[in-house]
Phi, psi and omega in degrees: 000113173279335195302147216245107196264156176308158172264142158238133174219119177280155224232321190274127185325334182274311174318144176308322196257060161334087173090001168267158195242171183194238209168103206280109192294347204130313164322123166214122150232185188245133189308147193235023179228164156060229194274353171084092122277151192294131148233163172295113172279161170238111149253130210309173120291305188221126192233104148346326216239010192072357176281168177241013183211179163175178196245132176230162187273156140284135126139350171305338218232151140211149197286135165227150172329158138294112160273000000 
């Protein structure tokens, strides 16, 4: 599969990766605590924090431009 998923910069303040930006692969799964809710995977472009991936809510994200 080539197709090419949104650019993303998560937005909520509360996420770790707070203002990094990534790229959603595709990935979903569902949390098996608390509301069970899907989440995304994103993979990071520059992870502060050295990782290369994580998991977002709806409402974590907002859609961005390409550089």
């Amino acid at each position: 599969m080539s197709e090419t998923l949104q650019r993303v910069q998560i937005v909520n303040r509360d996420h770790p990766h707070f203002e990094e930006y990534g790229r959603f692969t595709g990935k979903i799964v569902t949390m098996k605590f608390g509301d069970r809710s899907k989440m995304a995977e994103v993979k990071l472009e520059n992870c502060r924090h050295g990782g290369d991936a994580c998991f977002v809510n709806v409402g974590d994200v907002i859609q961005v431009p390409e550089r």
